[in-house]
C-alpha positions as CSV (number, residue, x, y, z in Angstrom):
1,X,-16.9,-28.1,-1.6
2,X,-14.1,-25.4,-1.9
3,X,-15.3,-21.9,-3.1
4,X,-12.5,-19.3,-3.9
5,X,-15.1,-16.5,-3.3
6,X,-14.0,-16.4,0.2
7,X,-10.4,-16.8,0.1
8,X,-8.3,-13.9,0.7
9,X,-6.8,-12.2,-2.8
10,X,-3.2,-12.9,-2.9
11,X,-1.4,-9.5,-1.9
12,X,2.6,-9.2,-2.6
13,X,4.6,-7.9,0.2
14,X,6.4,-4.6,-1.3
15,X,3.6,-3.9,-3.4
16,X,1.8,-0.6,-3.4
17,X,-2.0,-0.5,-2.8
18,X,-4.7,1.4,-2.2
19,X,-6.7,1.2,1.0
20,X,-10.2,1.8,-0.2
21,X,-11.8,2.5,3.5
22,X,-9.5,5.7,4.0
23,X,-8.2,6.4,-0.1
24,X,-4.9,6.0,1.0
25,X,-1.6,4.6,-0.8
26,X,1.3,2.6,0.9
27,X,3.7,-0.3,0.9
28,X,2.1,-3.6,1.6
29,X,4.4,-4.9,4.6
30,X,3.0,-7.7,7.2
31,X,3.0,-6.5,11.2
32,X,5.1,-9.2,13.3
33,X,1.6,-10.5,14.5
34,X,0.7,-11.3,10.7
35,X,-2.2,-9.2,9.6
36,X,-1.5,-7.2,6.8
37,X,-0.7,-3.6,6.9
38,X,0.4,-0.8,5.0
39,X,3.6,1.7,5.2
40,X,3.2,5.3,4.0
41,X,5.0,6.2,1.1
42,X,6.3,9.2,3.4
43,X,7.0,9.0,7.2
44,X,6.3,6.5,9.7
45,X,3.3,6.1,9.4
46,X,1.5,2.6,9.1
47,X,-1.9,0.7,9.6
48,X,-3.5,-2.1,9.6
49,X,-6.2,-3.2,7.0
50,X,-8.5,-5.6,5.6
51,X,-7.0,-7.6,1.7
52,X,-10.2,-7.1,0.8
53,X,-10.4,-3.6,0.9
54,X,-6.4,-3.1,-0.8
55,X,-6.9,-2.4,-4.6
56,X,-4.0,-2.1,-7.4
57,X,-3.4,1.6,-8.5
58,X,-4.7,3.5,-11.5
59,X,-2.2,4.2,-13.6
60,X,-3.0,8.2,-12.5
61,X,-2.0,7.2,-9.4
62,X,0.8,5.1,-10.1
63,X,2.6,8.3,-11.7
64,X,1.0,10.6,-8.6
65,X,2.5,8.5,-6.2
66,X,6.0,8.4,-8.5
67,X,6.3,12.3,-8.8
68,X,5.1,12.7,-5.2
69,X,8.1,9.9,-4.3
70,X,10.7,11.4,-6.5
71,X,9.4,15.5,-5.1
72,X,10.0,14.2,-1.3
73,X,13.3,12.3,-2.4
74,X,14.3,15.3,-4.0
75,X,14.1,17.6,-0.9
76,X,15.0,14.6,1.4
77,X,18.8,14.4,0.3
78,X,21.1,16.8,1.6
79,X,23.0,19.3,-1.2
């Protein structure tokens, strides 16, 4: 008997989540060794966590995250 309880949500690569252990945002991506894990938005910075804990965005944050994108693009490029 099959229960789809304990499967694992489907999560699109280049997506952005929420990690719900540490409230942070980032780019699904998957690590060479497969697990998934998340890119910040800004930097270099990357982790690994759990599908379970990834939630979609608010729509708040969806526009946060946008404006804070668009703000760090903005300085980012050279004049």
């Amino acid at each position: 008997m099959a229960s789809n309880q304990s499967a694992e949500p489907r999560i699109e690569i280049g997506s952005v989540k929420r990690d719900t252990e540490t409230g942070r945002v980032g780019v699904v991506q998957r690590s060479p060794e497969g697990p998934i894990r998340l890119h910040a938005l800004r930097g270099e910075d990357h982790w690994e966590v759990d599908p379970l804990r990834l939630v979609d965005l608010t729509a708040k944050e969806r526009l946060g995250t946008r404006v804070a994108l668009a703000n760090y693009w903005s300085r980012a490029m050279p004049r």
